[in-house]
PAMIPA-450913 format. One record per residue (C-alpha): residue in three letters; y, x, z. Coordinates in steps of 0.2 Angstrom, whole numbers, plus 5000, padded with zeros to 4 digits. Example, Ala and Ser with C-alpha at 12.3 -4.5 7.8 and 13.67 -1.06 7.14 Angstrom:
# PAMIPA-450913
ALA497850625039 SER499550685036 
END
This chain:
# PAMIPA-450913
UNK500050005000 UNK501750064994 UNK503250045005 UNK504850064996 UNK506650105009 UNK508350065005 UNK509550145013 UNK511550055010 UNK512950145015 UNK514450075018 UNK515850135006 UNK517550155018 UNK519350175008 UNK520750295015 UNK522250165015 UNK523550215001 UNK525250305007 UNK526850285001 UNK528250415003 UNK530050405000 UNK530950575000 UNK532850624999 UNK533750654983 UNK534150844977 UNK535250884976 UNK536450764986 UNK535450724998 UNK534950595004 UNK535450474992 UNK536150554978 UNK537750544981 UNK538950704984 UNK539350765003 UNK538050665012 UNK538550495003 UNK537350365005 UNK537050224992 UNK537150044992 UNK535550004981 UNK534550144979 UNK533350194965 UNK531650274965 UNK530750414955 UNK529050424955 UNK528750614960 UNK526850614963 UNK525250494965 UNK523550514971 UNK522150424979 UNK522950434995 UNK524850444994 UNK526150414982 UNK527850494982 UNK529350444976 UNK531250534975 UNK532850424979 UNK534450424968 UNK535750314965 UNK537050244951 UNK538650314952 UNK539450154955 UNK538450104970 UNK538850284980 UNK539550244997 UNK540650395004 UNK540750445023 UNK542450465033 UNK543350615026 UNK542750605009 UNK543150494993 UNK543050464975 UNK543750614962 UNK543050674948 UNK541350614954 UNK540950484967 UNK541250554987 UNK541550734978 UNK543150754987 UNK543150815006 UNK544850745011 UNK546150885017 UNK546050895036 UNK547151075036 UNK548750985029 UNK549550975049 UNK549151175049 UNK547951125065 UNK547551325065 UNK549151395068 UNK550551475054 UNK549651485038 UNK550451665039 UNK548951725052 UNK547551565049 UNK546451515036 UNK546051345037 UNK544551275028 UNK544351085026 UNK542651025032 UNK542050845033 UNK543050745048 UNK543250955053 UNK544151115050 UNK543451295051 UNK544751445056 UNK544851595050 UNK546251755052 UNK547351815036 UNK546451985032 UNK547252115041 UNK547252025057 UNK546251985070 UNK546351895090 UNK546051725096 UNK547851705090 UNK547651805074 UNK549351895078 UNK548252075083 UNK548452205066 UNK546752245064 UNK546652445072 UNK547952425085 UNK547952425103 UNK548052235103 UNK546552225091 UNK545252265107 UNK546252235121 UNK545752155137 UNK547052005137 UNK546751845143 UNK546451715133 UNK548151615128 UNK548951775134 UNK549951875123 UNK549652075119 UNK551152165115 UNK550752355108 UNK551852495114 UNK552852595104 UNK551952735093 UNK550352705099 UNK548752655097 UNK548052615114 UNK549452575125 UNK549652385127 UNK550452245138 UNK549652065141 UNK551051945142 UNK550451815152 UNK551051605155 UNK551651525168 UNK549851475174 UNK549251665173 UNK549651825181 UNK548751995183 UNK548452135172 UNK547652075159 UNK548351905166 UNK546651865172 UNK547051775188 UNK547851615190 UNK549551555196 UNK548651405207 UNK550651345211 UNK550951345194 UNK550651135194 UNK551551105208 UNK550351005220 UNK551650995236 UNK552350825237 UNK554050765249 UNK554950915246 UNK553451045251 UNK553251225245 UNK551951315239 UNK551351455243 UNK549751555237 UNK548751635251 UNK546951725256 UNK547251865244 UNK547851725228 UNK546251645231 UNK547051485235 UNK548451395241 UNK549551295256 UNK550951165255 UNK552251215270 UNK552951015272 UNK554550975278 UNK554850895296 UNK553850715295 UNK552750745281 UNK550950845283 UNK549150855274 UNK548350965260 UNK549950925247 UNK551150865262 UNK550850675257 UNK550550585272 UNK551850565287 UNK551650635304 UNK552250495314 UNK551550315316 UNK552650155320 UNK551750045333 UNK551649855328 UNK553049725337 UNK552149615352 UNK552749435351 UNK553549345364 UNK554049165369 UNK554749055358 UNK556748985359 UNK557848855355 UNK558948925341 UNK560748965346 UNK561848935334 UNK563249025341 UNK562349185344 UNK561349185329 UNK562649145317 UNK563949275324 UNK562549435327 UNK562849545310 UNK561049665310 UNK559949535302 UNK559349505285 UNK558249375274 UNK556549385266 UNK555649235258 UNK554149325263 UNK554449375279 UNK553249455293 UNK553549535309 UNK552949715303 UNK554849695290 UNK555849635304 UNK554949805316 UNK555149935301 UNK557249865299 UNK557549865317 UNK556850055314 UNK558050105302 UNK559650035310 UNK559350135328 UNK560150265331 UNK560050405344 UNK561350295354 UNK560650135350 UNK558750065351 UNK558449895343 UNK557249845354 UNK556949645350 UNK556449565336 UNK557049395334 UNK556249285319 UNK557049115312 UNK555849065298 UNK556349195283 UNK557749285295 UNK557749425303 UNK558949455318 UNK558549625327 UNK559749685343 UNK559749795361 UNK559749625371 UNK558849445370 UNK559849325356 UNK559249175364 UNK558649095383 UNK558048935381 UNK556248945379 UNK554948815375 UNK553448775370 UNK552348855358 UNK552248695347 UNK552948605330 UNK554148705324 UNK553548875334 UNK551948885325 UNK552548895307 UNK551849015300 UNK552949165291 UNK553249155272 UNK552349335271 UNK550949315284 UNK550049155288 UNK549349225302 UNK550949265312 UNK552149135318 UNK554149145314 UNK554648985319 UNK555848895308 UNK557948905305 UNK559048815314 UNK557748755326 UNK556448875332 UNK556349075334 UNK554949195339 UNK555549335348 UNK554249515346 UNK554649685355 UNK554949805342 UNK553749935343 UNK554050145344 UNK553850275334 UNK552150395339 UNK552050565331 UNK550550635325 UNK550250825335 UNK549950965323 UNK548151035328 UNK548351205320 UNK550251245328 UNK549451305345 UNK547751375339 UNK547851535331 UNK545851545330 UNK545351395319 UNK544651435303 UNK544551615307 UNK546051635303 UNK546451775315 UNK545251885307 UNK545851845288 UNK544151725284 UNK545351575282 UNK547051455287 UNK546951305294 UNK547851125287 UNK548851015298 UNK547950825297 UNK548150665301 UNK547250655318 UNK546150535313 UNK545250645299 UNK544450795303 UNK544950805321 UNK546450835312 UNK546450985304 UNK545651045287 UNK545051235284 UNK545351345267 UNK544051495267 UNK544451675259 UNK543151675242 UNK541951785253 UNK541951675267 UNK541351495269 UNK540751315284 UNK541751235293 UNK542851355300 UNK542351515288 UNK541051585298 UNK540051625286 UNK540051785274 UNK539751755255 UNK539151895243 UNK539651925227 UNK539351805213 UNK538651945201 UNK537552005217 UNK536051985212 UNK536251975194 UNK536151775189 UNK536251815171 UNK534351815165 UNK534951875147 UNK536751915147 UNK538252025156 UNK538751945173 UNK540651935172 UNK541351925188 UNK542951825195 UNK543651915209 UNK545051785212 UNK543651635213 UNK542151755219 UNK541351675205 UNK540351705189 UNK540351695169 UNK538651745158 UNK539051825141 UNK537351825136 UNK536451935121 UNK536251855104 UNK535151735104 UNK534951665121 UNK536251535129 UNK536451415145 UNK537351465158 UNK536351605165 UNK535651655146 UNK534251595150 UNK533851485137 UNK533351555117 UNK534651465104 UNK533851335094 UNK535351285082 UNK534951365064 UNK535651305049 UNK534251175046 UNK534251095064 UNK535450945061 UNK535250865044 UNK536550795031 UNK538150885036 UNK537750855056 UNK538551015068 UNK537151105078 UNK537751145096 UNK536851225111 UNK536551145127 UNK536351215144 UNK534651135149 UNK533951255132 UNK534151115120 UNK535251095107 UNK536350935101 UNK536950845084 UNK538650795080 UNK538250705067 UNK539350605051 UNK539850435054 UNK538350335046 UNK536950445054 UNK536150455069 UNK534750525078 UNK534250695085 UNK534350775070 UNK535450655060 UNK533950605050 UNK534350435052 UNK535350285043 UNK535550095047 UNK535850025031 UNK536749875043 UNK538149995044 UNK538850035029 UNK539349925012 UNK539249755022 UNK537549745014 UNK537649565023 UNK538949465017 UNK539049315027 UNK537549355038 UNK536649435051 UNK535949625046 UNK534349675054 UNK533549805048 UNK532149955057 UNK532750105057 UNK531550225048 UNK532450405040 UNK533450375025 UNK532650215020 UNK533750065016 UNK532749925020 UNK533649775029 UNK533549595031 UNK534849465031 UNK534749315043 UNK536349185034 UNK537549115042 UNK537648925041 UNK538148865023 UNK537349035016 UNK535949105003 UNK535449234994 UNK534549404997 UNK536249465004 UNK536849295009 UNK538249324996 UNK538149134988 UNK538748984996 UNK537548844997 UNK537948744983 UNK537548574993 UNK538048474977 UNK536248524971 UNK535348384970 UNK537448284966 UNK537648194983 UNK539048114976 UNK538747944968 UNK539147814952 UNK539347994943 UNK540948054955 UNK541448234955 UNK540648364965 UNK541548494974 UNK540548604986 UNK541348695001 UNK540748785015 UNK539348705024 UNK539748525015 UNK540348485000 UNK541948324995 UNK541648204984 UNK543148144973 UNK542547974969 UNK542947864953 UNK544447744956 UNK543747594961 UNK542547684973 UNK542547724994 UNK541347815007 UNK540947995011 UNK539547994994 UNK540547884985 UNK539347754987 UNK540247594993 UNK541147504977 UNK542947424982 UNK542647274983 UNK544147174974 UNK543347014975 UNK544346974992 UNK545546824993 UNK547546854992 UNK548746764997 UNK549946684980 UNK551746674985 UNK551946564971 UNK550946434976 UNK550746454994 UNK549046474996 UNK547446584997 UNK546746624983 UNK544646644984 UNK544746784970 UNK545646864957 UNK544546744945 UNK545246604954 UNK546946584952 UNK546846424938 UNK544846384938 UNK544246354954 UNK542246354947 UNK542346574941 UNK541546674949 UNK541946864953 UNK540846984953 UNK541347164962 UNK541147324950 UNK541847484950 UNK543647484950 UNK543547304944 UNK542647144943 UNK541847024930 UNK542346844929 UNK541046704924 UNK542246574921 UNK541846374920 UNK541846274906 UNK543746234902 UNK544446434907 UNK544246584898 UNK544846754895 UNK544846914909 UNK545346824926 UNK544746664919 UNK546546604920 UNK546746564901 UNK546546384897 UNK545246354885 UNK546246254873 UNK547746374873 UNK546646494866 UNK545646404854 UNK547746344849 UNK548246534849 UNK546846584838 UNK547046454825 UNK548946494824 UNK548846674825 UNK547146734825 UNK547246824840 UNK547846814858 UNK549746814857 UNK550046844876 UNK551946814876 UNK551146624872 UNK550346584889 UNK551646554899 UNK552346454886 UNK550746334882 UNK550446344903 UNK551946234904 UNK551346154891 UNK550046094897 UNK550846024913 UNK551945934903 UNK551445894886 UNK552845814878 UNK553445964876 UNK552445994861 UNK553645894849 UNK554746014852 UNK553646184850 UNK552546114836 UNK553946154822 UNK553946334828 UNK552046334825 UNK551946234808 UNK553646334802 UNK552546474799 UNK551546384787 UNK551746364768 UNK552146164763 UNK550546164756 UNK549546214772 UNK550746094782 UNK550145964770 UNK548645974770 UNK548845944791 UNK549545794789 UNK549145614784 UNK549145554762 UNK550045414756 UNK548045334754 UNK548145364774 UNK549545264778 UNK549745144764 UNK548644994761 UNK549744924748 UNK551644954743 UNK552744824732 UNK554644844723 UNK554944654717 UNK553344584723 UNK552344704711 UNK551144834719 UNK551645004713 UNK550645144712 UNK550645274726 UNK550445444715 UNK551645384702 UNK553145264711 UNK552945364728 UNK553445564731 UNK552645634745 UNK553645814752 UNK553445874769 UNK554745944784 UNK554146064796 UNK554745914811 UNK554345754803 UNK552645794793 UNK552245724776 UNK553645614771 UNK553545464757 UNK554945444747 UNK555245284735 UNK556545314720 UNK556445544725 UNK557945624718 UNK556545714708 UNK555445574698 UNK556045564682 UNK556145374684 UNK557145264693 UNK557145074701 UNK558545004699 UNK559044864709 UNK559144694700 UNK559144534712 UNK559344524730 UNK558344444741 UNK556844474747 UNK555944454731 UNK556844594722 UNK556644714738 UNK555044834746 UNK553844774755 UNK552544894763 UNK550844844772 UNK550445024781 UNK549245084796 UNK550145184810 UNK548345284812 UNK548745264831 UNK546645334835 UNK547345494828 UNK548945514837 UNK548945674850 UNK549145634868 UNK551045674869 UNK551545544859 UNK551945384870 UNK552545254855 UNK551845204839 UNK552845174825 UNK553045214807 UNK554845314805 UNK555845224789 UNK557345314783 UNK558745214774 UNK559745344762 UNK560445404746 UNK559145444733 UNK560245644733 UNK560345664751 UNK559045764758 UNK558145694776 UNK557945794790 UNK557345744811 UNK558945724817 UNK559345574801 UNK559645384804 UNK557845314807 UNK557245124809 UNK555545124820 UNK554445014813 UNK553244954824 UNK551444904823 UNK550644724824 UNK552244654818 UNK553444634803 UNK555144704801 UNK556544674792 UNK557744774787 UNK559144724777 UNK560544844771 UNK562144854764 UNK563044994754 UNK564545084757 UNK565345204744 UNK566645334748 UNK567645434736 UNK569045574741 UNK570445664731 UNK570345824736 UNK571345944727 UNK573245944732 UNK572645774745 UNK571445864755 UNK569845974756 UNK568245904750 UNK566545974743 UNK565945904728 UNK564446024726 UNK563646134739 UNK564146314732 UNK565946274735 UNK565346314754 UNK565046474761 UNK563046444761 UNK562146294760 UNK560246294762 UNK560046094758 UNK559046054745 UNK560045884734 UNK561745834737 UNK563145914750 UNK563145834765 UNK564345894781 UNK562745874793 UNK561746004780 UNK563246134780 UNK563246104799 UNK561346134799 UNK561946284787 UNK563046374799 UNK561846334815 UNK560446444806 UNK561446594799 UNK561946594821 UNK560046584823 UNK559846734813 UNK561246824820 UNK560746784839 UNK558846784836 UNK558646894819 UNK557646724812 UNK557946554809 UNK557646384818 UNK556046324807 UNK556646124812 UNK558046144799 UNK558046224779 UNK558146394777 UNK558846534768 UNK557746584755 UNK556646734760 UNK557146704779 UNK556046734793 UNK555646574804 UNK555546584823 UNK553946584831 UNK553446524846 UNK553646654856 UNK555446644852 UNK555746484855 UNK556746514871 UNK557946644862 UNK558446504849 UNK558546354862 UNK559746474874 UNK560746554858 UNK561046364854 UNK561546294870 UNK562546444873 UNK563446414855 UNK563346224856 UNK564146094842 UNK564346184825 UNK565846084822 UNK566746164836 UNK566446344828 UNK568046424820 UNK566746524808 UNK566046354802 UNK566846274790 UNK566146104784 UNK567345984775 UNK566745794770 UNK565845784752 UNK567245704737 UNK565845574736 UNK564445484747 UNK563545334750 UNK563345264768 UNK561845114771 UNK562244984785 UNK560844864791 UNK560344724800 UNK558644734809 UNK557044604813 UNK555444594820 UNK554144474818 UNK552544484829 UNK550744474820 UNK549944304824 UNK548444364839 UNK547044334829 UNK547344334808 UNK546344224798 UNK545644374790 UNK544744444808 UNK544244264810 UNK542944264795 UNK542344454799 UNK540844504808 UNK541544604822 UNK543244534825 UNK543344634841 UNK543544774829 UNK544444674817 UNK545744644828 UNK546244814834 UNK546144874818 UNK547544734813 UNK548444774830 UNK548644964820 UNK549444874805 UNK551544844802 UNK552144764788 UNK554044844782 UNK555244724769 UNK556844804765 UNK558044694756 UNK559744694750 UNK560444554752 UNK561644544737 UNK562144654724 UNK563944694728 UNK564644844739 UNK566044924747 UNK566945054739 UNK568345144749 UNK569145264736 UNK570745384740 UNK572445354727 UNK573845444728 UNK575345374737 UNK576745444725 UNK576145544708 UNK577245614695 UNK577745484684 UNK578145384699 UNK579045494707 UNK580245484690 UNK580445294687 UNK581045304707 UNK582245474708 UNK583145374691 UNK583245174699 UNK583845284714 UNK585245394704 UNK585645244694 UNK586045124709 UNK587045254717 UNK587745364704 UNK588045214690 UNK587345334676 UNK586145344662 UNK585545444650 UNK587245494641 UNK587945534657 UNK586645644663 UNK586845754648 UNK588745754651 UNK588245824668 UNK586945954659 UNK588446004648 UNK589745984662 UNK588746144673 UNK588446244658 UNK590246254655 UNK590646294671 UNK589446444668 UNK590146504654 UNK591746534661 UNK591046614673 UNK590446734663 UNK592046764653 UNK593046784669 UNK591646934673 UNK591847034657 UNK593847034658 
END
């Protein structure tokens, strides 16, 4: 049997890494003198199973400098001048080098010193002056030098210190330098003592209060040492009664009334009282003391004394060991240090220098160095060897030139270590560190947050409210999805966004339409009206929508608001095939009272052609059953002329100016007159019209009819009679009078057939019209190619006309009487139908019958005789008359005749001859 093993080992992968390294040059970035970039790029450098490495740079554009450098011919390629101010002295001794944010020193060659003012081989080149001394070289010589020392220094080599240089005594003390100039005393005046003489030697005791008194007004008001303080206390009263004694004169009571202060030898005041009320208020400056109040209580203290503090080293020669040179003693306030203070020699030290002290370079401290000793101080200073430091050398150096990265400055510490002043932007030990969060604002409006790991730029944002984007750089654009409704604008803003809605619409989304379907109140008619769609029909109904509404109308209003009348606008659009709006008011009024209309129909006819008003009227066929002249029917195309005026209609005219035939009248009677048998159509009359009658014009056969003519009514369901009777009327004119005997003797004359005064009136009332109105009445003729009034302008002509009133009365109308007319007078009769005619009797419906007889008239005119007036101007006196009556005249008062009247002809022409003779002599 065969066993066969597998054996399956597990494959483990070594986790890729990836390395990001610093740019050369320009490191870290890139970008020159340490610049750091604001969206770095990467260069692969290597790859292998394991790691992957990859070289930052940067686009020029995107280089951020650090302080003290910036942009020149490259970006941060410029290290901004720090050595303008001459930080290093007189440029005649220093060279200064600019560094980053620093500045490196450096003596003129030739020179050399702290102060670069030593020639380099002279004395002063290796002297032993202290430093911020000054070396002066002697004369001629090469070795000989003096040190020149400040105000603060003295010695030799000025290598000791002036320690009352500062002046540290105060109240007038002196200083004085003491235990070989190894310190220094204050010597105070009288009253002052201390290390710097700042504290007085005498203490002043506090006041003890007394009773309280009465206050006497009299004492208190004439004492003069006393004074005022809002804030008082007894310690102010006890220091002023201080300051005003004298040798001869102790102020020893204190007397407090409220914010006064009264101080004197004796008691002020002797009544006392009770420690109550107005004794226990408190002082302005104390609560817990009481100075009574003025004018009514006072506290009376015992001022206290001075005590003066004893000077502990005056008397003992032996404190501080000052006897054997070890130290001095300080005078103190007896309540510090048992009142004394001790200043030990440098060698010497305790409490009261008991101790000796070696030297400070004894042993040697310095583990690597020189011990330097300061004599003045007993104390020390290592100059150690090269490449140690700390302050006993005991430490190797660690700064080299690669310690602190990216521009940082390397410095030694004493505990062996080294620190890294590094350019803004880095950090850490080494420098070797950036927070991307620190520079370019990476974060616009946002929190940066971002882990610190070498010269990597990683960083997340964390937006502020209203915010996005990788660098929060983009405004939330909260119009996205529109909030804004009905198609309203948009506008987004921080953390919001305003919707600018559509006329017509309300709320913050512009979702709420305005409803102006809301009642209002009419001034006109006093009332509320449900709607806009209700101010005529009362059945619309409104309907909100965005700035507007809809109006469903009833059945008898029309038109936007439902305020139009149907019939005015089927009217309107018959007339002018559109809405004329300048009409509504007009056929509102109308409406509420129609016989109005009779008047406003011509103005809507007027714009008709005659044909087109005749066709809206009724026919001769429509009026006329039957028509007879003489009792013989005539024939209504043939004997009657039909013509139409824009007032009356079609009118029907027996023996019309312009048939070619005339009836002549040949009998009287009513045999040899008309007769007419006519229907008044009274079931087609409009609603206006409140009377029923056929209109029956009595005229000359020339003269031309118009509405405003003598008319005879004849009315229905009866006869009339009308019998007339003719007048003739003939004028000179000429030398007798003005008269017209045809129309173009007138100015203008727009009558058709014969001259007529009312026609020239008529005549002059329309060229007014067009003047006023820039058309003409249509009631009246025309001019030819005239423009008729229409409705609308309707009011202009009524108020020209009443404004202008009778054309008779007008100096510019001149209408004289015609040379000839004719003028028709009448009697008038009316005979009522019979209430049921024979006729009506034998029909089937006599109901029917009947009102169709009630519709009927019947018109006779007759003339009752042939015969006429005629009134006809003659002259009074013509020529031939006027002869026959200036010779009877001359012959019964002068007894002449013919032969003597050529006497007298002969009898003056003589005369004149003579005349003339005399003249020529």
């Amino acid at each position: 049997m065969i066993f066969l093993l597998f054996l399956i080992f597990p494959h483990y992968s070594t986790p890729q890494t990836i390395e990001y390294v610093a740019a050369s040059p320009n490191p870290p970035h890139g970008c020159p003198n340490y610049g750091l970039c604001t969206d770095v790029t990467t260069t692969l450098v290597s790859s292998t199973n394991v790691s992957t490495t990859y070289k930052y740079g940067c686009a020029p554009e995107n280089c951020y400098c650090v302080d003290g450098t910036t942009n020149g011919t490259e970006p941060c390629d410029t290290i901004v001048d720090q050595c303008g101010n001459d930080p290093c002295g007189t440029p005649d001794k220093f060279n200064c080098t600019s560094k980053i944010e620093s500045y490196d020193c450096t003596c003129q060659a030739g020179f050399t010193g702290e102060k670069c003012d030593s020639e380099i081989g002279s004395a002063c080149a290796t002297s032993q002056c202290r430093e911020g001394s000054t070396c002066e070289a002697s004369d001629n010589s090469t070795t000989g030098y003096t040190c020149r020392c400040t105000d603060k220094q003295y010695g030799t080599y000025c290598e000791n210190d002036n320690l009352c240089a500062d002046w540290p005594c105060q109240n007038g003390g002196t200083c004085s330098m003491v235990l070989s100039n190894s310190n220094w005393i204050c010597n105070c005046t009288e009253g002052w003592q201390g290390r710097r003489c700042e504290t007085k030697n005498s203490v002043l005791s506090s006041p003890v209060m007394g009773k309280c008194y009465k206050y006497d007004y009299v004492k208190i008001g004439t004492h003069q040492t006393k004074y005022k303080d809002d804030k008082m206390t007894s310690d102010k009263c006890n220091e002023y009664a201080q300051e005003k004694s004298t040798d001869d004169k102790t102020l020893k009571y204190l007397t407090l009334c409220g914010e006064w202060c009264m101080v004197s030898e004796d008691m002020l005041v002797k009544d006392d009282v009770s420690m109550k009320d107005d004794c226990k208020k408190s002082c302005g400056g104390d609560s817990s003391e009481y100075c009574g109040k003025v004018n009514s209580r006072c506290i009376v203290y015992e001022a206290g004394e001075m005590e003066t503090d004893p000077n502990a080293c005056e008397d003992n020669s032996t404190l501080c060991g000052a006897e054997l040179g070890h130290g001095m003693c300080i005078n103190w306030q007896s309540d510090v240090t048992d009142g004394f203070a001790c200043i030990c020699e440098p060698l010497w030290t305790g409490p009261d220098c008991e101790n000796p002290v070696a030297s400070a370079c004894t042993p040697n401290p310095c583990v690597n160095g020189t011990c330097v000793l300061n004599e003045q101080y007993n104390k020390y200073k290592c100059d150690c060897d090269d490449g140690f430091s700390g302050d006993n050398c005991e430490y190797s150096k660690t700064c080299t030139a690669a310690t602190c990265l990216y521009g940082g400055t390397c410095t030694e510490t004493n505990n062996g270590g080294f620190k890294c002043d590094c350019l803004n932007l880095y950090s850490g030990n080494r420098c070797e560190e950036i927070n991307r969060c620190n520079y370019g604002d990476p974060c616009v409006n946002g929190k940066c947050e971002t882990t610190v790991d070498g010269i990597t730029t990683n960083y997340t944002c964390t937006c502020d409210d209203g915010w996005t984007g990788a660098n929060c750089e983009t405004m939330i654009d909260f119009c996205t999805p529109d909030p804004c409704k009905y198609n309203s604008t948009c506008t987004p803003k921080f953390k919001g966004y305003d919707c600018t809605c559509l006329t017509g619409l309300t709320g913050a989304n512009c979702s709420e339409i305005i409803d102006l379907c809301v009642p209002y109140w009419d001034n006109e008619a006093w009332k509320w009206i449900k709607s806009p769609c209700n101010s005529k029909d009362d059945m619309a109904n409104c309907t909100k929508k965005i700035n507007g509404f809809t109006c469903s109308c009833g059945e008898k209003w029309t038109d936007t608001l439902c305020d139009l009348n149907v019939l005015i606008k089927d009217v309107l659009m018959a007339i002018y095939g559109h809405v004329d709006l300048t009409m509504i008011t007009l056929l509102n009024d109308l409406m509420q009272n129609p016989s109005q209309i009779k008047d406003m129909v011509p103005f809507i006819t007027g714009l008709l052609t005659d044909s087109e008003r005749s066709d809206l009227s009724w026919d001769a066929g429509d009026l006329f059953n039957w028509i007879a002249f003489e009792d013989q029917r005539l024939d209504l195309n043939r004997d009657i002329h039909k013509w139409n005026d824009v007032v009356l209609g079609n009118c029907f005219t027996f023996n019309h100016r312009d048939r070619n035939f005339t009836y002549l009248m040949r009998r009287p009677g009513r045999h040899g007159g008309i007769q007419a048998f006519m229907k008044t159509r009274q079931d087609e009359y409009a609603p206006w019209y409140d009377t029923a009658a056929i209109n029956v014009f009595i005229h000359n056969r020339d003269d031309y009819v118009f509405s405003e003519s003598v008319r005879y009514n004849a009315q229905p369901n009866a006869q009339s009679t009308i019998n007339i009777f003719m007048t003739r009327y003939t004028r000179l004119g000429g030398n007798y009078g003005k008269c017209i005997k045809k129309p173009s003797e007138v100015k203008n004359y727009y009558y058709p057939g014969a001259y007529t005064t009312d026609g020239c009136l008529r005549t002059c009332y329309q060229d007014r019209m067009k003047e006023e109105c820039n058309c003409m009445d249509p009631r009246y003729p025309q001019a030819p190619n005239s423009t008729s009034c229409q409705l609308s302008e309707r009011s202009c002509v009524t108020e020209a006309s009443e404004a202008a009133g009778d054309p008779s009365t007008w100096s510019s109308c001149v209408c004289p009487l015609p040379c000839s007319n004719q003028e028709y007078s009448v009697t008038w009769s009316k005979a009522n139908f019979v209430n049921l005619p024979i006729t009506c009797e034998k029909s089937s419906d006599v109901a029917t019958c009947q009102k169709q007889y009630k519709d009927q008239l019947m018109v006779s005119i007759i003339l009752p005789q042939l015969d006429f007036k005629i009134y006809a101007e003659t002259p009074a006196m013509d020529f031939n008359k006027f002869l026959s009556q200036l010779g009877g005249q001359l012959g019964v008062l002068m007894g002449i005749n013919v032969v003597t009247f050529i006497e007298v002809v002969f009898l003056f022409f003589g005369m004149f001859m003579v005349l003339c003779q005399k003249y020529e002599k």
